[in-house]
C-alpha positions in Angstrom: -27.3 19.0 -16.4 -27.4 15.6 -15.4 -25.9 14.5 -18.8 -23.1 17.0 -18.5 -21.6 15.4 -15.5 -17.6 14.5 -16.8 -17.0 10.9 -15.1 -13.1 11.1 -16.5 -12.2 11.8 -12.3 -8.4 12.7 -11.4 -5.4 12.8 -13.7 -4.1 10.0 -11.5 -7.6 8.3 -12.1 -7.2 8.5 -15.6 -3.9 7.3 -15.5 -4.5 4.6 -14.1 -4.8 1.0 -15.9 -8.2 0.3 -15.3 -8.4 -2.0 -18.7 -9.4 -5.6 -18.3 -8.1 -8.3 -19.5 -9.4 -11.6 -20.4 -6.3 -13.5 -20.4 -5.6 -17.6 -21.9 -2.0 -17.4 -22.6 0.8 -20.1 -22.3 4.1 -19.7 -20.3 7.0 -21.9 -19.4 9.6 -21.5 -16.9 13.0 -23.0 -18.6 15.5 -24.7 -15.9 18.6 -25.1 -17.7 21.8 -23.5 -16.5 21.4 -24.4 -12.7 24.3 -25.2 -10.7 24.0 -27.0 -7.6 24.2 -24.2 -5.3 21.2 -22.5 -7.2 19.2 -26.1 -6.9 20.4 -26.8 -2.8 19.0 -22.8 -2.3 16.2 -23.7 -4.4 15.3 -26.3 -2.1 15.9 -25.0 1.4 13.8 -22.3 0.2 11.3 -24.9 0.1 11.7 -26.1 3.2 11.5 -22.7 5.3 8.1 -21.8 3.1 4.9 -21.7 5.3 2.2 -24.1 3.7 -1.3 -24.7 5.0 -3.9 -26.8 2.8 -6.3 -25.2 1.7 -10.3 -26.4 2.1 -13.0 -24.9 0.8 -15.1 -22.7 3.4 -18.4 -21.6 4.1 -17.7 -19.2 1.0 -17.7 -21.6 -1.7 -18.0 -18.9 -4.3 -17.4 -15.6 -4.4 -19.1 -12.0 -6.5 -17.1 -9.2 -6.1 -18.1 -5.9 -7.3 -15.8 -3.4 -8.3 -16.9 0.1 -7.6 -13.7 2.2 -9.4 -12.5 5.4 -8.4 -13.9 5.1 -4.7 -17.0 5.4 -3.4 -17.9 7.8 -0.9 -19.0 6.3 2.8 -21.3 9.8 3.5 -23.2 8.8 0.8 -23.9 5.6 0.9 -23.1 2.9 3.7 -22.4 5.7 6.4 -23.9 8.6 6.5 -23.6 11.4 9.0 -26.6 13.2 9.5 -26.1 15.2 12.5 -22.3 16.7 11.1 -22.6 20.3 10.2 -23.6 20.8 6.2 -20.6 20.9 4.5 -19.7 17.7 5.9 -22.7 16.1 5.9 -23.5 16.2 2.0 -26.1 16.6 -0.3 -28.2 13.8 0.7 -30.5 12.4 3.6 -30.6 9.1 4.8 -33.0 5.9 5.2 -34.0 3.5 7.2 -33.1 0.3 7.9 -34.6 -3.0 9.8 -31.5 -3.2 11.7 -32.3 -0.3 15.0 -30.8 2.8 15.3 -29.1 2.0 11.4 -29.5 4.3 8.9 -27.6 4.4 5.1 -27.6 7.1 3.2 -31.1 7.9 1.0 -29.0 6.7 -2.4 -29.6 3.1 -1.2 -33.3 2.6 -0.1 -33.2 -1.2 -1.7 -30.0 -2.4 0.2 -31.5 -0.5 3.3 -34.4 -2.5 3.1 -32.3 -6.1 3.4 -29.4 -4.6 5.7 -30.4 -7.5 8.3 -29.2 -9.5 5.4 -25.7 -7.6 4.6 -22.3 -7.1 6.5 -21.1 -3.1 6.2 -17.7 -2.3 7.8 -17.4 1.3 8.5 -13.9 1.5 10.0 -11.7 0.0 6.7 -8.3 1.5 7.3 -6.7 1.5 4.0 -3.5 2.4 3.1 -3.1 5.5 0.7 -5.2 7.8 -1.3 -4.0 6.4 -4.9 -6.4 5.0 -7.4 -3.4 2.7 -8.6 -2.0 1.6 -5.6 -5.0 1.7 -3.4 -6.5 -0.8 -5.9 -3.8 -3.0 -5.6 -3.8 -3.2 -2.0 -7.6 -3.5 -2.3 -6.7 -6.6 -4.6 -4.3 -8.6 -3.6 -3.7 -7.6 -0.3 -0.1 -6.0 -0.5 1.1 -2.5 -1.1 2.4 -2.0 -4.2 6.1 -2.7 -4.7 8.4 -2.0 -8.0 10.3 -5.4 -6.7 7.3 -7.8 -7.5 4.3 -7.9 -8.7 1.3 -9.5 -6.6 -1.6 -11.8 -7.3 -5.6 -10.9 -7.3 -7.4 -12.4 -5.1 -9.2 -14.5 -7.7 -5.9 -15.4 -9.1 -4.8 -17.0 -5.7 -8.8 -18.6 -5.7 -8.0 -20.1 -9.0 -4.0 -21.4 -8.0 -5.7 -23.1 -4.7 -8.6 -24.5 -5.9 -8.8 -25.0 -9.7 -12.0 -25.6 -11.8 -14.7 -26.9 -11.0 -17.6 -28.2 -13.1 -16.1 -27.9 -16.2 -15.8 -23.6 -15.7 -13.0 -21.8 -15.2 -12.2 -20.9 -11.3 -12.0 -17.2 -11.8 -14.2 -15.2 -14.6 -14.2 -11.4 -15.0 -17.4 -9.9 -16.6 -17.2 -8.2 -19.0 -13.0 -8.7 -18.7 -10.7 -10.2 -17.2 -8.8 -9.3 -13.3 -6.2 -6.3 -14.6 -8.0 -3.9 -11.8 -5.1 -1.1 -10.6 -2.4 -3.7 -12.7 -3.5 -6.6 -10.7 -2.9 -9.8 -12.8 -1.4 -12.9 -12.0 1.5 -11.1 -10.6 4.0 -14.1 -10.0 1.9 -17.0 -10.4 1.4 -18.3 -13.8 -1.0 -16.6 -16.0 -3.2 -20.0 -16.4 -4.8 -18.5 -13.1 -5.6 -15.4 -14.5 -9.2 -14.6 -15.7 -11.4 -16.1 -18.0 -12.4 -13.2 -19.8 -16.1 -13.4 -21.3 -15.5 -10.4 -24.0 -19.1 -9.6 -24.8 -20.7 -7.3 -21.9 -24.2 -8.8 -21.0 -25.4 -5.2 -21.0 -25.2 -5.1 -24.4 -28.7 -4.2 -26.4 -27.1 -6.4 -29.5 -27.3 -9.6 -28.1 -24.4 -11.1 -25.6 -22.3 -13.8 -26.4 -19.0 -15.3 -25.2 -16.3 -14.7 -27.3 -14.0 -17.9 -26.4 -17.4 -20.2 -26.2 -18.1 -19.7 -29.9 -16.3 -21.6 -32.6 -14.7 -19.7 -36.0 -17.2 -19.6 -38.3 -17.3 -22.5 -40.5 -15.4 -25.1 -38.3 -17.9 -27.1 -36.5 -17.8 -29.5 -33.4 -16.7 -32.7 -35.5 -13.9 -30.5 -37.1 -12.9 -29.9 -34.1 -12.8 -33.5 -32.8 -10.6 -34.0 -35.2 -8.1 -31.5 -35.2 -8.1 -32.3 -31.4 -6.9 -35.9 -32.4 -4.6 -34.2 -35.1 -3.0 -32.4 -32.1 -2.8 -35.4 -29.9 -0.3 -37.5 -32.4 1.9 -34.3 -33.3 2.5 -33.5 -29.6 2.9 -37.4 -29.3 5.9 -37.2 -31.9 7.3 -34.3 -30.7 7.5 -35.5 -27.0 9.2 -38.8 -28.4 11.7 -36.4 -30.1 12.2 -35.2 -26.7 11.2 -31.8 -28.2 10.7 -29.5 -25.1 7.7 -32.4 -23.3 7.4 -30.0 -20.4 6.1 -27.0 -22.6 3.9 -29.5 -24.7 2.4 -30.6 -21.6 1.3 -27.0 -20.3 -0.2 -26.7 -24.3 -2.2 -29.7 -24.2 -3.7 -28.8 -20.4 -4.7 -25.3 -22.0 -6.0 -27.0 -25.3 -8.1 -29.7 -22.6 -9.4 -26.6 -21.1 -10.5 -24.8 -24.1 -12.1 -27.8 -25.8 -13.9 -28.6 -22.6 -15.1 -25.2 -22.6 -16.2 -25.5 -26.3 -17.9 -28.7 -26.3 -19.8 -28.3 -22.8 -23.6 -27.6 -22.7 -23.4 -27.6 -19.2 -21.0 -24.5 -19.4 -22.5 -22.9 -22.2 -26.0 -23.0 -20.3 -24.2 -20.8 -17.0 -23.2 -18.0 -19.6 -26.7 -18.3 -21.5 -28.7 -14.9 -19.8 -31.8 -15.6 -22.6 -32.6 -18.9 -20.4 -33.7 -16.0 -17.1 -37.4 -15.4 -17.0 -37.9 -11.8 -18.0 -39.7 -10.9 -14.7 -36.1 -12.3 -13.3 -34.2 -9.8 -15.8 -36.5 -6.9 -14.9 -36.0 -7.5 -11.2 -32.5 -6.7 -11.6 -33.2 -3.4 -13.3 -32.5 -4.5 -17.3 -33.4 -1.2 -18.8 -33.8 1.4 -16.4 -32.1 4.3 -15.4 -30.7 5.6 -18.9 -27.5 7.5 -18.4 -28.5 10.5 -19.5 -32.2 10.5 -17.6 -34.5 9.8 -20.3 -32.4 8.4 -23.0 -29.0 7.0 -23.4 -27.5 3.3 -22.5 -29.4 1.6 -19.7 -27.0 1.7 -16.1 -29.5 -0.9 -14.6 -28.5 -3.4 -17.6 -25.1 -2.8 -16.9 -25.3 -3.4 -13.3 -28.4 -5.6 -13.6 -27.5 -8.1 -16.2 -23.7 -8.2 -14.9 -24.6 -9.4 -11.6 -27.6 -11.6 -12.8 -24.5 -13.5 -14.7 -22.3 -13.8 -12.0 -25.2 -14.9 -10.4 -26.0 -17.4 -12.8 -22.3 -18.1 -13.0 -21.5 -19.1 -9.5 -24.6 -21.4 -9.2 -23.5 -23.3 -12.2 -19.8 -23.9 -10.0 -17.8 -20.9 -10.5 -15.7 -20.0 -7.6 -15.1 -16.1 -8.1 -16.6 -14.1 -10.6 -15.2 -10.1 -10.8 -17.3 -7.6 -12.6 -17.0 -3.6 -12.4 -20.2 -0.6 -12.7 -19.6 2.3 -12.1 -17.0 5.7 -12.4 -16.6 7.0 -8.7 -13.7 9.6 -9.0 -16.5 12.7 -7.8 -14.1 15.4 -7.4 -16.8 17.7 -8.6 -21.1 17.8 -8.9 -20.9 14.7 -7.0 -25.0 14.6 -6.3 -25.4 14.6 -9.7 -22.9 11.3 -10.4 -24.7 9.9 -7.6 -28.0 10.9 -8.2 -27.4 8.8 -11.8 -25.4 6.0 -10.2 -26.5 4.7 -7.2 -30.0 3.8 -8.2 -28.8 1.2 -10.6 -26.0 -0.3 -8.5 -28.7 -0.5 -5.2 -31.1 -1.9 -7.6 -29.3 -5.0 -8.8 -26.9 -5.1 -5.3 -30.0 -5.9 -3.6 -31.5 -8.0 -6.2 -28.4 -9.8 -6.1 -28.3 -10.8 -2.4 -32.3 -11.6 -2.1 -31.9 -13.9 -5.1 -28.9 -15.5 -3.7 -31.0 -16.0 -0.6 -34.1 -17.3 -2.2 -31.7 -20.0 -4.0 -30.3 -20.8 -0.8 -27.3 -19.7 -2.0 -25.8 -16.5 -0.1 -24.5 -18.5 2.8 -22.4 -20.1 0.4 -21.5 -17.1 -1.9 -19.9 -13.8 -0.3 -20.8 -11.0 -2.3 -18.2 -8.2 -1.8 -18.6 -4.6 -2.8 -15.2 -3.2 -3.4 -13.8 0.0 -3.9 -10.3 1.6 -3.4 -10.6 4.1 -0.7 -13.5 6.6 0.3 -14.1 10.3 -0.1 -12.7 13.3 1.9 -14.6 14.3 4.9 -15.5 17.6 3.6 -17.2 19.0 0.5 -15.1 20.9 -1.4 -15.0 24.4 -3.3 -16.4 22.3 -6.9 -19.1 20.2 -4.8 -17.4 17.2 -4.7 -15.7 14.9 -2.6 -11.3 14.3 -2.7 -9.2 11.1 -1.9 -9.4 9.5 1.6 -8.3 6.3 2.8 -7.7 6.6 6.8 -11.2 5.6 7.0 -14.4 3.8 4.4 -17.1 2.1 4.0 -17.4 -1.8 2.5 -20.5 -3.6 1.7 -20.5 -7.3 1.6 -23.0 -10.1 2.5 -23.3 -14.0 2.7 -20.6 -16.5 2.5 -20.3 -17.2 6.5 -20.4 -13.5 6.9 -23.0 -12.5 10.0 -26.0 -11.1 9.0 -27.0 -8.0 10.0 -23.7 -6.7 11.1 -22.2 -2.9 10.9 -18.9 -3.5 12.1 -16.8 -0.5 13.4 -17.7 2.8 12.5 -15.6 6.4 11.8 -16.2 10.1 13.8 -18.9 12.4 13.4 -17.3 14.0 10.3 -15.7 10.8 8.6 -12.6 11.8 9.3 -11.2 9.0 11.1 -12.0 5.5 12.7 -13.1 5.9 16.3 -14.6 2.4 16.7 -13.0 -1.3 15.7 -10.5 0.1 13.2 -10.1 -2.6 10.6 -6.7 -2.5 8.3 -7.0 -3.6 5.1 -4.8 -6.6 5.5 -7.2 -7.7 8.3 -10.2 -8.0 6.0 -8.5 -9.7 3.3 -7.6 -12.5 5.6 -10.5 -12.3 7.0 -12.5 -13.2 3.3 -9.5 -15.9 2.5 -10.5 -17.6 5.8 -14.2 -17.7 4.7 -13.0 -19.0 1.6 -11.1 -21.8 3.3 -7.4 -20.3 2.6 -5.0 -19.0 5.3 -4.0 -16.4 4.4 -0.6 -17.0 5.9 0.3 -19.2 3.6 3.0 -18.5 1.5 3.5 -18.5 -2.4 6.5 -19.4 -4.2 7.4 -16.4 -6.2 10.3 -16.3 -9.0 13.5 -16.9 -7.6 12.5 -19.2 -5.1 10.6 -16.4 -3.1 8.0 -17.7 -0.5 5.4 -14.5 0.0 2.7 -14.6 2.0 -0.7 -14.5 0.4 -1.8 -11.1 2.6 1.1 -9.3 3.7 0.7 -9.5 7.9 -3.1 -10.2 7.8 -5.4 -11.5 10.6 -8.8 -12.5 10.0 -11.6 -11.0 12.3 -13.7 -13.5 14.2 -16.0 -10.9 14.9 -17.5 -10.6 11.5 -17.6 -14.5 11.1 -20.6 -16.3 11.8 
């Protein structure tokens, strides 16, 4: 049965750290204690690190989508009809506008606005690890015990800060810990703005930081703000530690701003959507365990409809996740419950974004660790496999229309336009307007490039 189906996945899946965290914390870095040498190293350091300004691109915003546990290509963005049975899977494909294109039959919506999307069918990732195949996916380095790495969004946020009074990066329903991707070295002011409530939820969704404790209310506040502002002016006089005040009061700026902003509290207000526009995004449908049970298509649905929302209103990258794609075993029947819901409000997504006249300025990217194996296997699912996947993505300077690459007739390997991992990370910094061979200055005077030996691929650029 369809409701039996265990979504737990692998023992490393489980393992895993796929909690989210929605992160407003203060740090310091304290300098005492340098000699010279340390400051002279410090600064050559400086001097030898690569630095490119960054501009903001044709992406202006970005909605990624993360799909955890890894999807599998067969069925969904590259199916392989003609490839004997057991590699072929359970499922037939459909048509698209695009000639001689098919994806598999689990995403009739998305097939219908291919002309529309970007698929890459030759992603070359690096290996078949929930964890560490994540973090690659992420950040665009392999995983090393020596440091820890920045997300994407993270790196968004350090480059171009807010804008329109909301937080740079926003992770729905948590914040950016996705395969212990954080900050990494950068300071955890970049991290994600968390929103706490999930909009799926049937109680009512709220914010959790964009509420005030109950009884305090906004002319309290102005005044403990001013309270604030005369302590931290005393304390800075008494020479009491001015440069970790001054990292409080931006925090405390931000926080108020956020508090006191109509205009922010508005972008995370789903009751303002038309119902029509809710339903379009598939609020309601497909219970999770067929005819009752929470609704998938509000999870996907009303998640996407806020990043939606979010983005328009200024946000530059909003994260969410759906999903639990570790199919080891019964795999038609995860699919068969899962796929409907995430095609549904995917493709409501990127027609919205169009009608807006918004998806050539937003890149919507569908990501997921690594794909599936090319063969069934004895418990009719799919294993780990990362020489060769699938990617969805569409909008942000992206061609329309595209399927870039592709793997052999069993989806075992790339046999057309290979693209490494690195390559399209660069590749979506560049649209975003950062080179992605810019380097970072890590703890200990550490410049690190943002991609580790990335090139971004004109070919998919419009």
């Amino acid at each position: 049965m369809v409701g039996s189906v265990d979504l737990s996945g692998c023992r490393g899946y489980r393992a895993a750290n796929w909690s989210r965290r929605g992160v407003l914390k203060v740090g310091s870095l304290a300098l005492g204690g340098l000699s010279l040498a340390d400051l002279l190293r410090m600064e050559q350091a400086r001097g030898e690190q690569k630095w490119y300004e960054s501009k903001e691109g044709t992406a202006k915003s970005v909605i990624q989508i993360v799909c955890q546990g890894g999807i599998s290509a067969q069925e969904s963005w590259n199916p392989k009809p003609e490839s004997p049975t057991e590699y072929r899977g359970p499922f037939g494909v459909t048509k698209t506008p695009i000639p001689g294109v098919v994806f598999s039959e689990t995403l009739p919506a998305c097939a219908k606005i291919a002309d529309k999307m970007c698929v890459v069918r030759s992603v070359v990732g690096s290996v078949p690890d929930h964890a560490l195949g994540m973090y690659h996916m992420l950040s665009g380095h392999k995983s090393s015990p020596a440091i820890k790495h920045p997300h994407v969004g993270a790196v968004v946020s350090h480059e171009f800060g807010w804008r329109n009074g909301l937080p740079p990066f926003i992770g729905i329903p948590g914040g950016d810990n996705f395969g212990g991707v954080g900050t990494g070295y950068l300071s955890p002011k970049y991290g994600a703005f968390g929103t706490g409530g999930d909009p799926a939820s049937d109680k009512g969704f709220s914010v959790r930081d964009l509420q005030l404790p109950q009884g305090i209310e906004l002319s309290d506040l102005e005044m403990r703000r001013n309270l604030r502002d005369v302590v931290n002016g005393r304390l800075k006089q008494l020479e009491a530690g001015p440069a970790v005040l001054d990292t409080m009061d931006s925090f405390a700026e931000r926080a108020y701003g956020l508090l006191t902003s109509e205009e922010v509290r508005n972008a995370f207000d789903l009751s303002q959507e038309p119902d029509s526009v809710k339903d379009a995004y598939g609020r309601g449908k497909y219970l999770a365990q067929g005819h009752y049970g929470a609704s998938l298509g509000s999870q996907a649905g009303m998640r996407m409809l806020l990043a939606r929302r979010l983005v328009e209103a200024g946000a530059r990258f909003v994260t969410l996740s759906f999903g639990s794609w570790d199919n080891h075993v019964q795999l038609r029947e995860v699919y068969e419950r899962q796929m409907p819901p995430l095609d549904h409000a995917l493709a409501a997504l990127i027609n919205d974004l169009d009608e807006r006249g918004l998806l050539d300025s937003t890149l919507v990217w569908v990501a997921s660790e690594f794909g599936r194996t090319p063969k069934i296997n004895s418990a009719a699912g799919r294993d780990h496999w990362s020489r060769v996947f699938s990617l969805g993505l569409a909008g942000g300077g992206l061609k329309r229309g595209l399927i870039y690459g592709d793997s052999d007739a069993t989806s075992s390997d790339p046999v057309k336009d290979p693209l490494p991992l690195h390559d399209l990370q660069s590749t979506i910094y560049k649209l975003i307007g950062i080179n992605s061979d810019k380097e970072l200055m890590a703890p200990g005077e550490r410049p690190i490039e943002i991609v580790d030996d990335g090139r971004p691929v004109d070919a998919l650029i419009a």
